[in-house]
MOPAC internal coordinates of N, CA, C and O (Angstrom, degrees):
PM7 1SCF
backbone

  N    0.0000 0     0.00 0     0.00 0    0    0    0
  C    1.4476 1     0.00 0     0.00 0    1    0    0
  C    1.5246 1   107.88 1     0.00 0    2    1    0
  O    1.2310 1   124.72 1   -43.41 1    3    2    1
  N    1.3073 1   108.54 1   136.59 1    3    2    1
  C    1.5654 1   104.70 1  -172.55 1    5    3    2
  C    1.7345 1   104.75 1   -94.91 1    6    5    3
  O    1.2310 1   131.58 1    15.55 1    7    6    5
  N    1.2987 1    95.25 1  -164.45 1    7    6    5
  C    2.0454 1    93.76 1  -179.82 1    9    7    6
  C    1.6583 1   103.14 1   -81.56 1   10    9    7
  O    1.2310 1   122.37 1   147.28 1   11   10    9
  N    1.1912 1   113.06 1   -32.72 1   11   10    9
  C    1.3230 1    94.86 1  -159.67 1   13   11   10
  C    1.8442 1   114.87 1   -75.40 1   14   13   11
  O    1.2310 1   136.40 1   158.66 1   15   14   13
  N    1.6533 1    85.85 1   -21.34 1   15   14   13
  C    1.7675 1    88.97 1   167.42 1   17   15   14
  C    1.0873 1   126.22 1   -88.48 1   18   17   15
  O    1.2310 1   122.78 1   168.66 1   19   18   17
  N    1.3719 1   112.29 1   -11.34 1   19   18   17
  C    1.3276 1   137.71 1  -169.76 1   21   19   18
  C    1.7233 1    95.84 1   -61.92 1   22   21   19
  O    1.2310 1   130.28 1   116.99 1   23   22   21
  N    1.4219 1    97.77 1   -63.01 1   23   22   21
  C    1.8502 1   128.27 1   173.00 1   25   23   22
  C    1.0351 1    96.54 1   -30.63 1   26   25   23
  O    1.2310 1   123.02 1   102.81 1   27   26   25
  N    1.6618 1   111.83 1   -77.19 1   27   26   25
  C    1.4728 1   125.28 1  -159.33 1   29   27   26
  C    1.7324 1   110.04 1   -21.91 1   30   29   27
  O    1.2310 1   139.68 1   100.07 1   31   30   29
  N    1.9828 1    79.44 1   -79.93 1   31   30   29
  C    1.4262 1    93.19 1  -175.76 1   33   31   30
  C    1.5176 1   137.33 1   -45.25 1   34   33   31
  O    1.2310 1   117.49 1   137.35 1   35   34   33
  N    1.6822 1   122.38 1   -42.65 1   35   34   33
  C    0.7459 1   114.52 1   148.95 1   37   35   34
  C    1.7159 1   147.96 1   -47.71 1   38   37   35
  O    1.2310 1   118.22 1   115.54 1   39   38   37
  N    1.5980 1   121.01 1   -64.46 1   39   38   37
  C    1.4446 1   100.36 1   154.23 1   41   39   38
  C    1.5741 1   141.94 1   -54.64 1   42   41   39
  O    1.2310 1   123.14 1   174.29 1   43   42   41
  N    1.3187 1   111.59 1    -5.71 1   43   42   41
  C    1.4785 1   112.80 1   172.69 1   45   43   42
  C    1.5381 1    87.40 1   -81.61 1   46   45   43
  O    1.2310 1   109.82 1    71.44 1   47   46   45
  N    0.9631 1   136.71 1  -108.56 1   47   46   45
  C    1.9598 1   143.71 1   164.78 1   49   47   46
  C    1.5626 1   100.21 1    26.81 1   50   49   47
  O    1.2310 1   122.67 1   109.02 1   51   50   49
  N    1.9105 1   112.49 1   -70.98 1   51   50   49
  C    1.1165 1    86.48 1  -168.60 1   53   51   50
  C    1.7459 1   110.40 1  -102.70 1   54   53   51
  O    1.2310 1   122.45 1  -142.52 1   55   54   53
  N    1.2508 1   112.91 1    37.48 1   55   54   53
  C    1.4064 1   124.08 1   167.66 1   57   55   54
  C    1.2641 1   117.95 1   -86.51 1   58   57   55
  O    1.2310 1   123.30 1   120.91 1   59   58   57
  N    1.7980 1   111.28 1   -59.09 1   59   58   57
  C    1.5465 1   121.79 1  -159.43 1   61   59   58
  C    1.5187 1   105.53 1  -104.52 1   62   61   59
  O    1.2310 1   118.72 1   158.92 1   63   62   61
  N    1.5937 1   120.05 1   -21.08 1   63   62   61
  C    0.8584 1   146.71 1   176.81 1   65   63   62
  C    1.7512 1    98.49 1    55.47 1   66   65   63
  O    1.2310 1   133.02 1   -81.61 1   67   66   65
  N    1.1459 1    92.44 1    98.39 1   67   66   65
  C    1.9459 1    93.73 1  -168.47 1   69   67   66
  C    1.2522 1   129.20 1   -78.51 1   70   69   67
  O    1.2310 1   117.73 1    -8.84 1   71   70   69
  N    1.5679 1   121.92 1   171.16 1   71   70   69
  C    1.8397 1   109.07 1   177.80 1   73   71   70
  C    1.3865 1    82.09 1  -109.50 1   74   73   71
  O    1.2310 1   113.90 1   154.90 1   75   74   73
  N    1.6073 1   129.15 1   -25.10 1   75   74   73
  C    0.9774 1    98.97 1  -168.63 1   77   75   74
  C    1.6343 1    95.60 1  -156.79 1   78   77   75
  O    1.2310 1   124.34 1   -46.17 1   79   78   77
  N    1.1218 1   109.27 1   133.83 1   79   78   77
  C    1.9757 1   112.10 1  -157.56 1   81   79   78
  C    1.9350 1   114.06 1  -137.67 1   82   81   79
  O    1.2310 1   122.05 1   -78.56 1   83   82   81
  N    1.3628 1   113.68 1   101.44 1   83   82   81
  C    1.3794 1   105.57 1   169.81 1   85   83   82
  C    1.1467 1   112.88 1  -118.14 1   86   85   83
  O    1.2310 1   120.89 1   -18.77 1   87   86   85
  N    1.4260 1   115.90 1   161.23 1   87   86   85
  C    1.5447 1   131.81 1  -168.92 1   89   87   86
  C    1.4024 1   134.71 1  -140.01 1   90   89   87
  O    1.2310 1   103.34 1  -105.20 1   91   90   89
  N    1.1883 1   148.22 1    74.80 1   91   90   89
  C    1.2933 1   132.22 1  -133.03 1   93   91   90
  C    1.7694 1   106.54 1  -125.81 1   94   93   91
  O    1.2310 1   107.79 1   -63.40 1   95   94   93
  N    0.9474 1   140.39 1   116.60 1   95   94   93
  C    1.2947 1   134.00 1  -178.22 1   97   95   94
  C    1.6925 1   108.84 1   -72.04 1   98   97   95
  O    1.2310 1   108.98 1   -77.68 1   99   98   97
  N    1.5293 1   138.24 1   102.32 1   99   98   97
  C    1.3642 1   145.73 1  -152.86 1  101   99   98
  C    1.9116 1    95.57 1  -107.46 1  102  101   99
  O    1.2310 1   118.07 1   178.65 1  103  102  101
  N    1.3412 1   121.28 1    -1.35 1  103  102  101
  C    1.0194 1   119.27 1   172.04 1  105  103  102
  C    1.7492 1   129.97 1   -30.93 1  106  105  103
  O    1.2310 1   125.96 1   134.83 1  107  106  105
  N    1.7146 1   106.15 1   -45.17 1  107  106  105
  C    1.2868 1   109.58 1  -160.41 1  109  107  106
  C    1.6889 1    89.56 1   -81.73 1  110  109  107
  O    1.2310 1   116.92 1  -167.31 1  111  110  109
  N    1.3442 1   123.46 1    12.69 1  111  110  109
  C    1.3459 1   109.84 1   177.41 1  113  111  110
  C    1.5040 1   118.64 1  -101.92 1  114  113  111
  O    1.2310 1   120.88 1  -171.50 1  115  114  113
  N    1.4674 1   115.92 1     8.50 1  115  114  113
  C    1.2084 1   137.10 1  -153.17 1  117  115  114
  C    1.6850 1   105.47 1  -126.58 1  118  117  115
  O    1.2310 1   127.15 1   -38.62 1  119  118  117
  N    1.4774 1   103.85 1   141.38 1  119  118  117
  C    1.6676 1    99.85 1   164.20 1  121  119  118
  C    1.4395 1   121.20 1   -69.91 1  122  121  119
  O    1.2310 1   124.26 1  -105.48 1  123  122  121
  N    1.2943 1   109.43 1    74.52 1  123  122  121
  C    1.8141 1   125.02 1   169.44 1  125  123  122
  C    1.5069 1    89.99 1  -126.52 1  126  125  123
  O    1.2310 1   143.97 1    -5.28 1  127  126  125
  N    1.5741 1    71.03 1   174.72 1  127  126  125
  C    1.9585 1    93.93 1   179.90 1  129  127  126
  C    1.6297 1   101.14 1   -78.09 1  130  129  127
  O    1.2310 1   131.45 1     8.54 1  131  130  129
  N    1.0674 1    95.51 1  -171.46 1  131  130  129
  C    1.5118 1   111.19 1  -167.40 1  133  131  130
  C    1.6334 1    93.69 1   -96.33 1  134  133  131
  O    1.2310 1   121.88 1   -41.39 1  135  134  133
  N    1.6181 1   114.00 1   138.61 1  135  134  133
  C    1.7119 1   118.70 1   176.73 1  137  135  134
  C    1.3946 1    84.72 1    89.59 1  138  137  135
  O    1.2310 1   100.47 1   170.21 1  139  138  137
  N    1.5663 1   153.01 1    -9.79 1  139  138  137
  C    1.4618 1   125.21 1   177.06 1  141  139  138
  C    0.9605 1   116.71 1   -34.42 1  142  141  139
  O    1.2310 1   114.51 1   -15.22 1  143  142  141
  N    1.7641 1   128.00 1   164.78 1  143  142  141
  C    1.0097 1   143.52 1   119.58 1  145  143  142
  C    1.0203 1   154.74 1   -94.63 1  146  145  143
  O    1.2310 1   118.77 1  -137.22 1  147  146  145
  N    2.1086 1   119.95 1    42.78 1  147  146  145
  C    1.4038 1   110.01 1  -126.73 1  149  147  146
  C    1.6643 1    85.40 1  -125.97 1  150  149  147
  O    1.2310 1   121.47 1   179.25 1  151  150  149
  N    1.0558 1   114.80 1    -0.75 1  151  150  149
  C    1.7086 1   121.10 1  -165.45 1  153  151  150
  C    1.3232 1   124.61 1  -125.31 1  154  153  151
  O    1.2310 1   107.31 1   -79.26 1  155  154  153
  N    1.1747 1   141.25 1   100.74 1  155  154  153
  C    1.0382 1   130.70 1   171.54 1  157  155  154
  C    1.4310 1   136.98 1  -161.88 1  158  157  155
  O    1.2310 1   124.94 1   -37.57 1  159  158  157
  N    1.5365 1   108.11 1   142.43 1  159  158  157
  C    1.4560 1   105.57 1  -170.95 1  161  159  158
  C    1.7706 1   124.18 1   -76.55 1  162  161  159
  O    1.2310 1   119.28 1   -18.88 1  163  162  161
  N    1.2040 1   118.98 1   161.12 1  163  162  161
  C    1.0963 1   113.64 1   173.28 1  165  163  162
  C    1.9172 1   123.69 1  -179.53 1  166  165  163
  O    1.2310 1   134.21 1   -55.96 1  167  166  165
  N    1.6152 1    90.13 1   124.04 1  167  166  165
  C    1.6277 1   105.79 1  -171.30 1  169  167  166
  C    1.4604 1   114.74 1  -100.02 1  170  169  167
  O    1.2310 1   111.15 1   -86.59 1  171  170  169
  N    1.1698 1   134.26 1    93.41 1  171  170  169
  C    1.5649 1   137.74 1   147.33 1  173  171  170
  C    0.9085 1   127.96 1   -67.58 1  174  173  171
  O    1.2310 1   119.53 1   -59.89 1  175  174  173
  N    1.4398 1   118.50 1   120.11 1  175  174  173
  C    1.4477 1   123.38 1   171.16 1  177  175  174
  C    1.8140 1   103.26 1  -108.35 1  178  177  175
  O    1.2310 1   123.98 1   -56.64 1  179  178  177
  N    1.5700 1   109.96 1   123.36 1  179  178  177
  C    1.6777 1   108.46 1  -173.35 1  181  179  178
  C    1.3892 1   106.50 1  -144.36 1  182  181  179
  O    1.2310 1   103.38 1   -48.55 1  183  182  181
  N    1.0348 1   148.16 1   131.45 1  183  182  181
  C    1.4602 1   145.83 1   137.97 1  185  183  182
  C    1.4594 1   114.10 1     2.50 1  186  185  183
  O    1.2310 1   134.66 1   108.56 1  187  186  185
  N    1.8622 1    89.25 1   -71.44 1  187  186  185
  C    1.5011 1   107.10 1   176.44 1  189  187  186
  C    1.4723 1   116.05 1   -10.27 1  190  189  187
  O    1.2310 1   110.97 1   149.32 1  191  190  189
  N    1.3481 1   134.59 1   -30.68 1  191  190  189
  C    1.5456 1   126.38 1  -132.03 1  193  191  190
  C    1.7282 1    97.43 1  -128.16 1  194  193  191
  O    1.2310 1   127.03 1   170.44 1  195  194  193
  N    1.6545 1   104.09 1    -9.56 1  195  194  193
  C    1.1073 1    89.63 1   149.02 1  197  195  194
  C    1.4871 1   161.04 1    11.15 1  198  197  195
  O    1.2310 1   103.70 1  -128.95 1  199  198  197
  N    1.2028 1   147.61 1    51.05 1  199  198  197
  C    1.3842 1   108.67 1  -163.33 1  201  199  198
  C    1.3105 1   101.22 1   120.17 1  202  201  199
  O    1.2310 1   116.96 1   129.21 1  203  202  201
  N    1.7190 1   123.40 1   -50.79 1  203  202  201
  C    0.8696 1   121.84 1  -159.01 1  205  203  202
  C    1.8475 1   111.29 1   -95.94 1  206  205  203
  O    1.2310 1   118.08 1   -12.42 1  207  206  205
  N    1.6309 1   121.27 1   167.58 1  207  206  205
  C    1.3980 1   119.95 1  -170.30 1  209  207  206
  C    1.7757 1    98.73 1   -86.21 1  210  209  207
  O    1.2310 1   120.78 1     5.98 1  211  210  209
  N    1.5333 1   116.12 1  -174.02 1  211  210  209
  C    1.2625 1   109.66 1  -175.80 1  213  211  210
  C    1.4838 1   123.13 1   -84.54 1  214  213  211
  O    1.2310 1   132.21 1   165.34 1  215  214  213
  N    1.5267 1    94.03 1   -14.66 1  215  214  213
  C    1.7983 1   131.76 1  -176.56 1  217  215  214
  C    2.1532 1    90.42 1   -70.50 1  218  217  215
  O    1.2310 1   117.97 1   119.68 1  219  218  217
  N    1.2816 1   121.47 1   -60.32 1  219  218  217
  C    1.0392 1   122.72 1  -139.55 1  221  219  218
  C    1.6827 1    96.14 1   -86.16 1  222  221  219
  O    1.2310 1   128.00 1   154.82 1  223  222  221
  N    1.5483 1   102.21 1   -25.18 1  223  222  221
  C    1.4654 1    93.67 1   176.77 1  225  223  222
  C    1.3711 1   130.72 1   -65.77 1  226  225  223
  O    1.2310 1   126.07 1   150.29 1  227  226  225
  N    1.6302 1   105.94 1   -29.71 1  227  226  225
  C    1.2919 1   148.26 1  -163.00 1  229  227  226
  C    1.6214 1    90.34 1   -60.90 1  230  229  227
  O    1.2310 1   133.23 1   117.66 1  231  230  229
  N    1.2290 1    92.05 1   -62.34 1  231  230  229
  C    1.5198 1   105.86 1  -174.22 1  233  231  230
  C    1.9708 1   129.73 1   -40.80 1  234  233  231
  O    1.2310 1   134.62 1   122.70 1  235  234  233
  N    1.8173 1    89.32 1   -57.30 1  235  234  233
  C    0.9047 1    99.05 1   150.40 1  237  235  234
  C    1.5420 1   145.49 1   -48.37 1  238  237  235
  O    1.2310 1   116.53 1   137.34 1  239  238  237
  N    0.8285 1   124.20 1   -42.66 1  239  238  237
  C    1.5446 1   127.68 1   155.69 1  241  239  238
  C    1.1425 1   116.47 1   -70.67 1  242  241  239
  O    1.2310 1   108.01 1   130.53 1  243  242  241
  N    1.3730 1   140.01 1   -49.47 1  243  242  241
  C    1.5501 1   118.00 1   162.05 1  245  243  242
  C    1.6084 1   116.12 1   -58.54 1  246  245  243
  O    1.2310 1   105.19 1   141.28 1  247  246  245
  N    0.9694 1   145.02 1   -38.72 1  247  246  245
  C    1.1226 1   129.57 1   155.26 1  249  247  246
  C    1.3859 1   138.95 1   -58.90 1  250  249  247
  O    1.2310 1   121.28 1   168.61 1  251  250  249
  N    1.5249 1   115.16 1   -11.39 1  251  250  249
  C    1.8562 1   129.03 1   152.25 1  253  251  250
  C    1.5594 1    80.60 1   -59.01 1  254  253  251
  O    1.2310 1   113.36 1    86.12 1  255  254  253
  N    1.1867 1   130.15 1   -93.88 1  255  254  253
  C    1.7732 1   154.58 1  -144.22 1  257  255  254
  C    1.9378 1   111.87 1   -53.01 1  258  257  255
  O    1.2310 1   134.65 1   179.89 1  259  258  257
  N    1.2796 1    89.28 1    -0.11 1  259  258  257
  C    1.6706 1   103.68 1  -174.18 1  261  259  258
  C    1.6625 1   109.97 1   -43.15 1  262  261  259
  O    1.2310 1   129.78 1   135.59 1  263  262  261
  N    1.3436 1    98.74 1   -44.41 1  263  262  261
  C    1.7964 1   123.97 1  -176.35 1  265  263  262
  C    1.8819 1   104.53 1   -49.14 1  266  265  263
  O    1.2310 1   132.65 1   120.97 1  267  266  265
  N    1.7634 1    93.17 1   -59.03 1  267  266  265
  C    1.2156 1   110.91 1  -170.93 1  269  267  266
  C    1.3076 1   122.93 1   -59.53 1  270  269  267
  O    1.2310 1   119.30 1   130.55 1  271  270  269
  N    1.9058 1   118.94 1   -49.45 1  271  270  269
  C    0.7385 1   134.61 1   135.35 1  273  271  270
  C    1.3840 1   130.07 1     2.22 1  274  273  271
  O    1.2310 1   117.76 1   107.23 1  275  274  273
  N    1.4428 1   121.87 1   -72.77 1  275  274  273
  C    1.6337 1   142.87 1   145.66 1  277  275  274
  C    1.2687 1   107.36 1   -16.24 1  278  277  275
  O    1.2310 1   128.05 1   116.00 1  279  278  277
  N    1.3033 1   102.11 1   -64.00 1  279  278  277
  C    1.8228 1   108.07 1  -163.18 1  281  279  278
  C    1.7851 1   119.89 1   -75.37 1  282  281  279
  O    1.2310 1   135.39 1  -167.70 1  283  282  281
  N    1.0565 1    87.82 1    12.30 1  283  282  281
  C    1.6399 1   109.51 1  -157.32 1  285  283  282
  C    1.3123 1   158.84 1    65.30 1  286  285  283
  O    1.2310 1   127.03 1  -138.35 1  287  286  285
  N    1.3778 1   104.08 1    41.65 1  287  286  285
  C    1.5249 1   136.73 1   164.48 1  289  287  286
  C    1.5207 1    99.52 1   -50.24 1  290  289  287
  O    1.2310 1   115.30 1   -84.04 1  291  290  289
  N    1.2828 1   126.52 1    95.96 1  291  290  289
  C    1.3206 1   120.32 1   166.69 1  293  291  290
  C    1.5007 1   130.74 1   -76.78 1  294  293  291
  O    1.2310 1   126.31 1   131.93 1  295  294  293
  N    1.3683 1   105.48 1   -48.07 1  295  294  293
  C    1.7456 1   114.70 1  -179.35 1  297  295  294
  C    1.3870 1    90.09 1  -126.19 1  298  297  295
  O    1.2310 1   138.10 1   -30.85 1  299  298  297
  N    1.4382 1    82.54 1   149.15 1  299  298  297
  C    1.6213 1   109.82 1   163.44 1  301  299  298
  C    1.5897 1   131.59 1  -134.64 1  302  301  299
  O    1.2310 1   123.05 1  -108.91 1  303  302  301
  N    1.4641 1   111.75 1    71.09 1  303  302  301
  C    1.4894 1   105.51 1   163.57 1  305  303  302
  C    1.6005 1   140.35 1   -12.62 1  306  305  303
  O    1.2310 1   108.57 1  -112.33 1  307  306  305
  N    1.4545 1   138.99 1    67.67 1  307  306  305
  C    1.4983 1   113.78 1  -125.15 1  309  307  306
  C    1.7225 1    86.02 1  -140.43 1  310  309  307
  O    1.2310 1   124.84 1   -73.31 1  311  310  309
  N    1.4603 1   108.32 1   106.69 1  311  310  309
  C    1.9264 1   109.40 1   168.58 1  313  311  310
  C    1.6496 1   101.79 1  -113.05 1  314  313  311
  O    1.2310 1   119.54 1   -58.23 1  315  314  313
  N    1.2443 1   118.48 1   121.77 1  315  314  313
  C    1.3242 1   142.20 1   173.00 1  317  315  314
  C    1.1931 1   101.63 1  -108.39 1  318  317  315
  O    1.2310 1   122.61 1   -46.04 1  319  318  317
  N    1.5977 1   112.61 1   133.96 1  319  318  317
  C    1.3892 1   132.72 1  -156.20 1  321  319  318
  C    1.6424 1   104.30 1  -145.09 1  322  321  319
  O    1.2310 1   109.07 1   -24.65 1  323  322  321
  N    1.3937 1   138.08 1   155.35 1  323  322  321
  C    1.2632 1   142.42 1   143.09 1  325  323  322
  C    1.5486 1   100.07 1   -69.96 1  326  325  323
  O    1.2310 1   133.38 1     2.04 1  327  326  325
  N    1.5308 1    91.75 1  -177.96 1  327  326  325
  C    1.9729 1    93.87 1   175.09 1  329  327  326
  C    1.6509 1    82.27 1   -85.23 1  330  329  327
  O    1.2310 1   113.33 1   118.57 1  331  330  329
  N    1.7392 1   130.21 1   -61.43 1  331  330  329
  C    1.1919 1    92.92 1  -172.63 1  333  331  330
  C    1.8075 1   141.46 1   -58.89 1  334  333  331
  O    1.2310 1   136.65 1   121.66 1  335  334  333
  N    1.0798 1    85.36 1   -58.34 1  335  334  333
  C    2.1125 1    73.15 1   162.64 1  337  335  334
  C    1.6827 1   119.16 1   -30.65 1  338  337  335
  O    1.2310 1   121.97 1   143.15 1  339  338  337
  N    1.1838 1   113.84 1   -36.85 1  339  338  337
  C    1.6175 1   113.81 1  -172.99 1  341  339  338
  C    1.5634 1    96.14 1   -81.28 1  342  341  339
  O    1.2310 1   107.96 1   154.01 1  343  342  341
  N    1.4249 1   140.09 1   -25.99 1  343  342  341
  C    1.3652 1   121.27 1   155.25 1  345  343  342
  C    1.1299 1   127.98 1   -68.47 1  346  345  343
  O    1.2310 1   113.42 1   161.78 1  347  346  345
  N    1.6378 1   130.04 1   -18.22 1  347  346  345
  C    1.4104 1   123.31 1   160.48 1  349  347  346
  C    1.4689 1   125.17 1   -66.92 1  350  349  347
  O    1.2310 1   122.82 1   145.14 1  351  350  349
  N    1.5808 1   112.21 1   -34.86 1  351  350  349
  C    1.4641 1   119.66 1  -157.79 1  353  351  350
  C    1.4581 1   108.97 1  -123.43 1  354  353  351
  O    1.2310 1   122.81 1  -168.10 1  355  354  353
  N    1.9254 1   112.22 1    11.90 1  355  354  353
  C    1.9006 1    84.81 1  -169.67 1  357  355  354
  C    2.1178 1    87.96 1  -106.22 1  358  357  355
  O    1.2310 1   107.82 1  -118.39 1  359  358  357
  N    1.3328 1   140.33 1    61.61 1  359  358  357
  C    0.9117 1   155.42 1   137.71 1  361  359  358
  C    1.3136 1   130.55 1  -106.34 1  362  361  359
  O    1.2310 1   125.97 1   153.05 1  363  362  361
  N    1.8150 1   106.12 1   -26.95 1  363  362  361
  C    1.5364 1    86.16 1  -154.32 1  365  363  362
  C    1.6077 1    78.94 1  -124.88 1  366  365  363
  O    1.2310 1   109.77 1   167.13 1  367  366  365
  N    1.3083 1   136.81 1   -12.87 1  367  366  365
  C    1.6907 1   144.15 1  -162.62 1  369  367  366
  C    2.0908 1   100.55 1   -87.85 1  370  369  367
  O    1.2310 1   119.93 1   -82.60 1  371  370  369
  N    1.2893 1   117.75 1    97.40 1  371  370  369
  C    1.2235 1   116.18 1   153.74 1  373  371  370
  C    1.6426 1   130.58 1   -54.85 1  374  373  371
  O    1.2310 1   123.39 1   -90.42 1  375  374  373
  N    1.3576 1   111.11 1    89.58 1  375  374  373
  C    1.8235 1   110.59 1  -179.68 1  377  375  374
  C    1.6230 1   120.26 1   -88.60 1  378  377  375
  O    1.2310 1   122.92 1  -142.67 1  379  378  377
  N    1.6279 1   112.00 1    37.33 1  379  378  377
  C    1.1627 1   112.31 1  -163.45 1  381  379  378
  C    1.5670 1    79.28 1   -89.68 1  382  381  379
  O    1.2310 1   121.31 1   -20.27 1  383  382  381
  N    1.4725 1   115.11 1   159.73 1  383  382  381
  C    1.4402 1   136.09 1   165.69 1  385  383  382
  C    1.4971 1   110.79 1   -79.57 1  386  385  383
  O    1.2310 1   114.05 1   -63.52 1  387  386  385
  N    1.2995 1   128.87 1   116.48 1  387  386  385
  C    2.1143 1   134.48 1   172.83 1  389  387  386
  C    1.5139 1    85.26 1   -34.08 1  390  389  387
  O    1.2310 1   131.07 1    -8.81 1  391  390  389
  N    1.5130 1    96.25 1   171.19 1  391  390  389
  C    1.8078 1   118.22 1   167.98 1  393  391  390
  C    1.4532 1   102.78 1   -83.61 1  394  393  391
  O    1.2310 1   129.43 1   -33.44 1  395  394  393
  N    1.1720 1    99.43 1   146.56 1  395  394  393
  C    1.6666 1   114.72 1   155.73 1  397  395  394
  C    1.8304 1   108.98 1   -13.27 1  398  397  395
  O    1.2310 1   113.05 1   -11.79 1  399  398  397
  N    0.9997 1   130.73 1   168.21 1  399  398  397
  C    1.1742 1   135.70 1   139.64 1  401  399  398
  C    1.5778 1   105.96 1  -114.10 1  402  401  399
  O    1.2310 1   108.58 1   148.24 1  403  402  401
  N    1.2330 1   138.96 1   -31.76 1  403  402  401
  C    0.8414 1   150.16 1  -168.96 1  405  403  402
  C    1.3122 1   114.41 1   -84.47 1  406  405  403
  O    1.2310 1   116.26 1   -21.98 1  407  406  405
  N    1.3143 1   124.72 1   158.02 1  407  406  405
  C    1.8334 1   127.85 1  -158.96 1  409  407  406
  C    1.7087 1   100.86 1   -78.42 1  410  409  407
  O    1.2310 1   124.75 1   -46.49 1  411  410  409
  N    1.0942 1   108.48 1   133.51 1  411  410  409
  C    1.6269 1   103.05 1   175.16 1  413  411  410
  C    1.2245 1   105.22 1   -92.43 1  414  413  411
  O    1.2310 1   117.94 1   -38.53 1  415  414  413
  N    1.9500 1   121.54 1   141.47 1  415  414  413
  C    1.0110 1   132.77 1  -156.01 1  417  415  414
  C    1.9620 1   101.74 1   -81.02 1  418  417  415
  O    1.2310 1   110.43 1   -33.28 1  419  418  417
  N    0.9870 1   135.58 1   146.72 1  419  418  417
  C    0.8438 1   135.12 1   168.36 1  421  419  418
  C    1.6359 1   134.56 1  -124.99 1  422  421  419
  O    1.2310 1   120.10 1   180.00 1  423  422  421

């Protein structure tokens, strides 16, 4: 695990404090070098989000990730869920990230 996911994971964890939390670094699918850190997906399921629209949650986590961001976190794959929404949709909702369009570096 590198730092920048390292990061990730931790302030999302102890931000949203999740029921249910994945993280995947999608870098090697991308034209970067090899060991990037510039891509990555990621599903929270939190209470936290409550209340809130899908726009505003969004927000929230890029603005935890602002740091990361910096360091060069380029994309972010990002589905924010309540626990209930995550009992309607975590069976039948595919959160895999499309392929590259772009040439992967080799």
């Amino acid at each position: 695990m590198g730092r920048i996911e390292d990061s990730i994971r931790q302030k999302v964890q102890k931000r949203f404090l999740p029921e249910w939390f994945e993280l995947e670094n999608e870098s090697s699918g991308h034209r970067v070098p090899p060991g990037s850190e510039t891509h990555f997906r990621l599903v929270v399921v939190s209470p936290a989000f409550q209340g809130f629209s899908r726009v505003d949650r969004q927000r929230q986590v890029y603005s935890l990730l602002s740091e990361e961001r910096e360091q060069g976190l380029h994309a972010l794959a990002l589905w924010t869920y309540t626990p209930e929404e995550w009992q309607k949709v975590k069976e039948e909702s595919d959160r895999r990230s499309p392929p590259c369009s772009g040439k992967k570096q080799v």
